[in-house]
C-alpha positions in Angstrom: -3.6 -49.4 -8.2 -3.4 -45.7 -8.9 -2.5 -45.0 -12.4 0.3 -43.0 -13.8 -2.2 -40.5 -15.7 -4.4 -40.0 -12.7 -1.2 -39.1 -10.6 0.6 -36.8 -12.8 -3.2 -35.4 -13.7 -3.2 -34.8 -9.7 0.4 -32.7 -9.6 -1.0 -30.8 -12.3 -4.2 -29.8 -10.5 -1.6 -29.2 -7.3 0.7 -26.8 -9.5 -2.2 -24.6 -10.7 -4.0 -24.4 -7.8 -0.7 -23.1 -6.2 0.1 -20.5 -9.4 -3.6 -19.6 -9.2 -3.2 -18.5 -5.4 -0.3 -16.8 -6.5 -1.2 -14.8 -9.1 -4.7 -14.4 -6.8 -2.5 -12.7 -4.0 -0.9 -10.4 -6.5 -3.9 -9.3 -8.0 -5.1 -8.4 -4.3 -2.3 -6.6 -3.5 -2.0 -4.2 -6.9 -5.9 -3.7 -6.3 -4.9 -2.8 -2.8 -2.5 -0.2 -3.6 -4.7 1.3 -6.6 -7.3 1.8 -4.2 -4.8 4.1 -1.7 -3.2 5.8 -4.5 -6.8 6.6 -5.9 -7.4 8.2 -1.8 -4.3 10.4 -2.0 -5.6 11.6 -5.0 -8.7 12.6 -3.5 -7.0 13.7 -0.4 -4.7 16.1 -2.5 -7.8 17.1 -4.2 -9.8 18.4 -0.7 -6.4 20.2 -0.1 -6.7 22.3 -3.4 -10.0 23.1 -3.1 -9.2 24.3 1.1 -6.3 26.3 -0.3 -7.7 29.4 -1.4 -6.5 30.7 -4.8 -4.2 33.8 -3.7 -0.8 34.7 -5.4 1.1 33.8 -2.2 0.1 30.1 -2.5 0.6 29.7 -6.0 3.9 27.7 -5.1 1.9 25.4 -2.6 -0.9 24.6 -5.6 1.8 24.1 -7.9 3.9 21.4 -5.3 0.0 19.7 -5.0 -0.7 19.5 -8.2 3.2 18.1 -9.4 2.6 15.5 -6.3 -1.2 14.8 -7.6 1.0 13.9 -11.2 3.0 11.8 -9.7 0.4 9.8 -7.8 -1.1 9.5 -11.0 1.6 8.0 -12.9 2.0 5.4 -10.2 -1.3 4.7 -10.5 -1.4 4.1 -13.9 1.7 1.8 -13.5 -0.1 0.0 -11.0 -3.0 -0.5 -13.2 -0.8 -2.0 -16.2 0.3 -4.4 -14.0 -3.3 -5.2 -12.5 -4.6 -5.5 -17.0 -1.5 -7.8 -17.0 -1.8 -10.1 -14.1 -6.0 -10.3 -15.5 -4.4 -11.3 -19.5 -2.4 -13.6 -17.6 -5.6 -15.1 -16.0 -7.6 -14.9 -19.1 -5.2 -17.0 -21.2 -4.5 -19.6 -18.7 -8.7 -19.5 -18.1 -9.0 -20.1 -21.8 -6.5 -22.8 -21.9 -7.7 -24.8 -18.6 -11.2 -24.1 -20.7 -10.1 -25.4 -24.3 -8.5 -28.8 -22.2 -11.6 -29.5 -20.3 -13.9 -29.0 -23.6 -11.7 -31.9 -24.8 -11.9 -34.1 -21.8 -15.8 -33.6 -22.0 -15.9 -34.9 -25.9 -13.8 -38.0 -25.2 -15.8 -39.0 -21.7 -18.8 -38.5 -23.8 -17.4 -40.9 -26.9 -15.9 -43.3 -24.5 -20.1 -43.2 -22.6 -21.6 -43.4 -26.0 -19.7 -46.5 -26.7 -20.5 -48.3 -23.4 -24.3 -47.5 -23.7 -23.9 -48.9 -27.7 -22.2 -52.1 -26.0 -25.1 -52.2 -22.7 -27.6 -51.7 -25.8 -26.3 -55.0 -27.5 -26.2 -56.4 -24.8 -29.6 -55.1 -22.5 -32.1 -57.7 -22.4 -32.2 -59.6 -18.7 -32.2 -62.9 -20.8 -28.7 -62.3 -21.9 -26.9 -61.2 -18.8 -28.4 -64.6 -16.6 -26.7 -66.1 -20.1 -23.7 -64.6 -19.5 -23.9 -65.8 -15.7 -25.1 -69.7 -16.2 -22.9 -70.1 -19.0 -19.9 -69.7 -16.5 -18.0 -73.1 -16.3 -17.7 -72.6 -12.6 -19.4 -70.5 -9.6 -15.9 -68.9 -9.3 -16.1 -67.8 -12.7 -20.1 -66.9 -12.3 -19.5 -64.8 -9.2 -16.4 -62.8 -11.1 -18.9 -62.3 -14.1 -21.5 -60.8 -11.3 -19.0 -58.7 -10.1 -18.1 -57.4 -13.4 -21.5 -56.5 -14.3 -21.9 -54.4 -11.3 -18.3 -52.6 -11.3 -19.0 -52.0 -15.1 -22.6 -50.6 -13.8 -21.2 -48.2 -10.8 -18.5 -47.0 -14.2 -21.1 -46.1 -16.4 -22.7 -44.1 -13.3 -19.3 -42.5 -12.3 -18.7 -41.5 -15.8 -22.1 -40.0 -16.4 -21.2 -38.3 -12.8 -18.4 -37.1 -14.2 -19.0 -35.6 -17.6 -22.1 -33.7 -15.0 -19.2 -32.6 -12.9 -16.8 -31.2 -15.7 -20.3 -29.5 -17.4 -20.1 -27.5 -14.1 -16.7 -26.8 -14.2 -16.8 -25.2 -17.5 -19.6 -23.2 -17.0 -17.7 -21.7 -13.8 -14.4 -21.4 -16.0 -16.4 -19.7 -18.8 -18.4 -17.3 -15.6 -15.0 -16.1 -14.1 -13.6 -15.7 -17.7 -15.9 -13.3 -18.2 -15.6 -11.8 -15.1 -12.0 -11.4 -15.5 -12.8 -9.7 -19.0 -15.0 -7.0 -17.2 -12.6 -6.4 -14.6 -10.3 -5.7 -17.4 -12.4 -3.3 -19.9 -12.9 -1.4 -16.4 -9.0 -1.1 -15.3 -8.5 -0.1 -19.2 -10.9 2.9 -18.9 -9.8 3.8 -15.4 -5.6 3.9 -17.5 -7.5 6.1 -20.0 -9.3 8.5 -18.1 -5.7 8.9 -15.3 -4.1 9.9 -18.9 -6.4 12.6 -19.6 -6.0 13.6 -15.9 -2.4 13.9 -16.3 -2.9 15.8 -19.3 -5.2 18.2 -17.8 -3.2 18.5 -14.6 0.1 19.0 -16.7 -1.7 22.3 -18.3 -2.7 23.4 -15.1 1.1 23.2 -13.7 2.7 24.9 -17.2 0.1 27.8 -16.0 1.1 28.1 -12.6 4.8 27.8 -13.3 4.5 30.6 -16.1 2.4 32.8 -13.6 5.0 32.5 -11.1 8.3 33.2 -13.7 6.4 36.3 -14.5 6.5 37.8 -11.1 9.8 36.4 -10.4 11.2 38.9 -8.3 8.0 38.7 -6.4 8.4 35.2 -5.3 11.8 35.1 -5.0 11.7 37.6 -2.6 8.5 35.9 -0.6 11.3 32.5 -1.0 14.1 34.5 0.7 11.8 36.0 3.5 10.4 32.2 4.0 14.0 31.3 4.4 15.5 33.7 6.9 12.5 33.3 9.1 13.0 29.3 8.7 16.8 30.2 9.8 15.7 31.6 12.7 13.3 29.0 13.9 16.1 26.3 13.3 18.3 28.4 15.4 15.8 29.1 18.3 15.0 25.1 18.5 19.2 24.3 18.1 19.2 26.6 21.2 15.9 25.3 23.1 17.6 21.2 22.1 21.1 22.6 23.9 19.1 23.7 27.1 16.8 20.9 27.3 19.8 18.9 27.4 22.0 21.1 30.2 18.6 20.8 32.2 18.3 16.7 31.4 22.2 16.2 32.5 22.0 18.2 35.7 19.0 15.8 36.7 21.5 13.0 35.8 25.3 14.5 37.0 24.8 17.0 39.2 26.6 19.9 37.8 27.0 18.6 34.6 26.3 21.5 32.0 27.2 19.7 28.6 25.0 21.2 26.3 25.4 18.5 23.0 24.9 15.7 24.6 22.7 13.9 26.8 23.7 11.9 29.9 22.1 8.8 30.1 20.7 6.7 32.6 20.5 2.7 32.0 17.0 2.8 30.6 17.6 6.2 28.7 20.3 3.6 26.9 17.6 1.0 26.0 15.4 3.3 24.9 17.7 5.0 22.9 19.1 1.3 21.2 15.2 0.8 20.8 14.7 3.9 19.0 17.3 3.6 16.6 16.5 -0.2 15.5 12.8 1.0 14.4 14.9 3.1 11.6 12.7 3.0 8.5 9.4 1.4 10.6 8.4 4.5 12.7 4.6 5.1 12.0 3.8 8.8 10.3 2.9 11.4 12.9 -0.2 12.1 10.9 -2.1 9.6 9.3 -3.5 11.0 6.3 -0.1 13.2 4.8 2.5 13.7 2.0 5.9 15.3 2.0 5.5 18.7 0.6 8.8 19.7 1.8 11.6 17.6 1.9 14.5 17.2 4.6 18.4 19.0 3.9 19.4 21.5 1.2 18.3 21.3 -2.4 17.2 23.2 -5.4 14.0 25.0 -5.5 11.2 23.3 -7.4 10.8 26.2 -10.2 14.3 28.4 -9.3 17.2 26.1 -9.6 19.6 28.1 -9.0 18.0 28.9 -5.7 19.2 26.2 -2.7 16.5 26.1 -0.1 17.2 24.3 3.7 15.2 22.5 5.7 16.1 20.8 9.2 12.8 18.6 8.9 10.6 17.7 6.8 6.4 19.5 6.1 3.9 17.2 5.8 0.7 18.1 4.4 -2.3 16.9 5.5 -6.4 17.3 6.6 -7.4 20.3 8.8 -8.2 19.0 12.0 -5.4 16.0 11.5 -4.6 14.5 15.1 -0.5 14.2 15.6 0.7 10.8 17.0 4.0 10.4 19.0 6.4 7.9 16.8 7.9 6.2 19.6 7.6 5.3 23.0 9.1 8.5 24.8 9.0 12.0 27.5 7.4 15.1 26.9 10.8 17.0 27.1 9.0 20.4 26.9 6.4 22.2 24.4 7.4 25.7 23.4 5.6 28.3 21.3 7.5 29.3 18.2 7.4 32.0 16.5 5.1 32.0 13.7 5.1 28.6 14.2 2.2 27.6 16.6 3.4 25.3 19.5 6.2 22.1 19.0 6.1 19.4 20.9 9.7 18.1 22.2 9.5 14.1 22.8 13.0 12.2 24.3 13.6 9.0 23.4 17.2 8.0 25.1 19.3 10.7 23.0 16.9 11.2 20.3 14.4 13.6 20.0 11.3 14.4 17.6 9.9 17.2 17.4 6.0 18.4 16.5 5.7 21.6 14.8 2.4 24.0 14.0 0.2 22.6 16.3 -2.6 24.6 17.4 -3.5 21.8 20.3 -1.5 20.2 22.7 -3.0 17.2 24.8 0.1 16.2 26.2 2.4 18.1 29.0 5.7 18.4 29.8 7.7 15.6 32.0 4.2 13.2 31.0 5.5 9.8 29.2 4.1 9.3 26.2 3.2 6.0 24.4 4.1 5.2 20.1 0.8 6.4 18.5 -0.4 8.3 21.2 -2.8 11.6 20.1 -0.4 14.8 21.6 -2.2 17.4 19.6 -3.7 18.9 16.6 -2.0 20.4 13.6 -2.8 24.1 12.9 -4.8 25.2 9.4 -3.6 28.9 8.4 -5.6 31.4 7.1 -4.7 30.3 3.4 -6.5 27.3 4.1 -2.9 25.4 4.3 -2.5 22.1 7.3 1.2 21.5 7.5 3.4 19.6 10.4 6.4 20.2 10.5 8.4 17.1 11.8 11.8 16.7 12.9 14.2 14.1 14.3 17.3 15.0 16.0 20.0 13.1 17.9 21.2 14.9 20.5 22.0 18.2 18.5 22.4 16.9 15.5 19.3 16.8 12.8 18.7 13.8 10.9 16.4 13.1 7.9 13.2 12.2 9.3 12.1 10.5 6.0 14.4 7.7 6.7 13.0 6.9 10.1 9.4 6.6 8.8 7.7 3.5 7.4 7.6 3.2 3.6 4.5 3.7 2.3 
C-alpha cells in the first residue's frame, strides 16, 4: 500500500514541476522580447549614423532618438520583470534546497541507526539463530524474507541519500546560475539608465537647436505640408479613376467614382481582408513608425496640427516591401517627389506603397501576402522611409490598426 506521505510528497513534486514550467516559459518570453528591443535599438542606431548631420534633418534625429528612449524604457521594464521572475527562482531554489538538506540529515540518521542495529546484530552465527529458533518453517521462511527486504532497504536508502546528494548539487549549480543571470540583467538595467540619460541630453540639444531657428523649421514644416496636401490629393484622384476604370470592367458604363463594383470573389476577398484587421504582417520587416496616421500636434510645435493620410515607416536602405494581403496590382504611378507607389486591390480595399525606387511587380499581375513588389528609396540625407497607406474605396483608414502588434 502506497502511503499518505509518499502521495501528497508526489502532488507536491507534480505542482512544482508545473509552476517551474511556468515561470520557465515566462522567463523565455521576457528574454525574447529584451533581445528584439535590444535589435531596434541597434537598428535605430545604423539609422542615425546613415542620416547625415544637416540642419534639415535635425527633426528626423530628434524623432530617432525620442523613439530610441522609448525602446529603452521598455527595455528596462522588461528587464525588471526578467530580475524578478530570476528572485522568484532563486528563493523558491533556496527553499526546495534548504528542504532537501533536511531530508538528507534524517535518511542519514534513520541509515546510521540501521547499520548501529545490522552492527549488533552482524555475525552469520546470529542471523541462522534468528532463523532456527523460528517455532515453525512458516515463521523461518517470513524471518528469511525479512532479512532480505530489510537488506534491499538498507541498499535503497543508501541509493537514495546518493540520489538526493545529486539533486542538491544541481539545485545549488542552477542557483548559481540563476544568480549570474541576474548580476548580468542588473548591469544591463544600469548601463540602459545611463543610456537614457545620455540620449535625454542629446534630445534637450536638438530641441533647443531647433526653437532657436524656429521660423526656419516652421517654415520647412509648412512647405512639408502643402507638398504632402498635394500628394494626398493627386492619389484621392488616381483612387477615383482607378475605380471608374475597375467599374466599367464590371458594369459597362458604370462611371461611379467612390466606390467599387464588385464581382462575387471581389466580395470574399474584400470580407477576407477586413477580418485580418490588426494581423496584417508589416510591409517592411525591419521598421518603426516615425510618422503616425491622422491629424495631431507636432512633436516640438504644439500649436502646429500636422496631417497625414498614412503612416512613414522608417527602416534599412535597401529594405524589400512585402504586399500585406493577397491582392491586384491596381496600377503603379510615379509621384511627385515621391518615387513610385504601388496600388494593390483587395475587394474594395486598397494599400498603397509609397517611395519606392524599385518595383518588381506590374500592373493587372496578382500578387500574393508577403510577396517582394519593390524596394524602398534612401534620399540623399541618408533617410529610408515607406510611406504606407490603407484605404477603402476612397476613404483612408489608419493603417496602424490593420498591422500586427509587435
Amino acid at each position: 500500500m502506497i502511503s499518505p506521505y509518499k502521495i501528497f510528497s508526489t502532488i507536491l513534486l507534480i505542482l512544482a514541476v508545473q509552476t517551474m514550467s511556468g515561470q520557465t516559459d515566462l522567463q523565455k518570453k521576457l528574454e525574447n522580447k529584451r533581445l528584439k528591443l535590444q535589435k531596434e535599438i541597434l537598428q535605430i542606431n545604423k539609422q542615425l549614423l546613415q542620416t547625415k548631420k544637416t540642419e534639415s534633418n535635425a527633426l528626423d534625429q530628434y524623432n530617432q532618438i525620442k523613439r530610441k528612449i522609448n525602446i529603452r524604457q521598455r527595455l528596462i521594464n522588461n528587464l525588471k520583470r526578467e530580475i524578478n521572475q530570476i528572485n522568484q527562482q532563486i528563493r523558491k531554489i533556496e527553499a526546495e534546497s534548504k528542504a532537501l538538506s533536511g531530508e538528507i540529515d534524517k535518511l542519514k540518521a534513520d541509515y546510521a541507526k540501521m547499520i548501529r542495529r545490522s552492527y549488533n546484530t552482524r555475525s552469520r552465527q546470529d542471523k541462522l539463530y534468528f532463523l532456527f529458533s523460528a517455532k515453525s518453517f512458516q515463521q523461518a521462511f517470513k524471518r528469511a524474507q525479512y532479512l532480505k527486504q530489510y537488506a534491499r532497504y538498507r541498499k535503497k536508502q543508501a541509493q537514495e541519500i546518493a540520489q538526493k546528494k545529486q539533486d542538491l548539487t544541481r539545485l545549488k549549480s542552477k542557483l548559481e546560475k540563476n544568480k549570474t543571470a541576474k548580476q548580468k540583467l542588473f548591469e544591463n538595467y544600469q548601463e540602459e539608465q545611463k543610456q537614457i540619460a545620455l540620449e535625454s541630453a542629446k534630445q534637450l540639444a536638438i530641441v533647443k537647436k531647433i526653437k532657436q531657428r524656429k521660423s526656419y523649421y516652421l517654415k520647412q514644416i509648412k512647405t512639408k505640408q502643402r507638398e504632402q496636401a498635394k500628394i494626398d490629393k493627386l492619389i484621392e484622384n488616381l483612387i477615383k479613376k482607378a475605380i471608374a476604370r475597375s467599374n466599367r470592367k464590371v458594369k459597362k458604363g458604370k462611371r461611379h467614382t467612390s466606390k467599387f463594383f464588385l464581382t462575387p470573389e471581389g466580395k470574399k476577398l474584400s470580407a477576407k481582408f477586413s477580418a485580418n484587421q490588426g494581423v496584417l504582417p508589416w510591409p517592411v520587416k525591419k521598421a518603426y513608425i516615425t510618422r503616425k496616421y491622422g491629424k495631431q500636434p507636432h512633436e516640438i510645435f504644439k500649436n502646429v496640427m500636422v496631417v497625414n493620410n498614412g503612416i512613414y515607416l522608417a527602416t534599412v536602405p535597401g529594405s524589400k516591401v512585402r504586399a500585406v494581403f493577397d491582392g491586384k496590382v491596381l496600377q503603379i504611378q510615379l509621384i511627385p517627389g515621391g518615387n513610385n507607389a504601388v496600388f494593390i486591390k483587395h475587394g474594395n480595399y486598397l494599400s498603397i506603397y509609397g517611395n519606392l525606387k524599385e518595383v518588381y511587380v506590374k500592373p493587372g499581375e496578382t500578387v500574393k501576402t508577403k510577396q517582394v513588389i519593390g524596394k524602398v528609396a534612401t534620399d540623399g540625407n541618408g533617410k529610408t522611409e515607406l510611406k504606407f497607406r490603407i484605404y477603402k474605396n476612397t476613404k483612408s483608414l489608419n493603417p496602424e490598426k490593420w498591422l500586427q502588434h509587435r
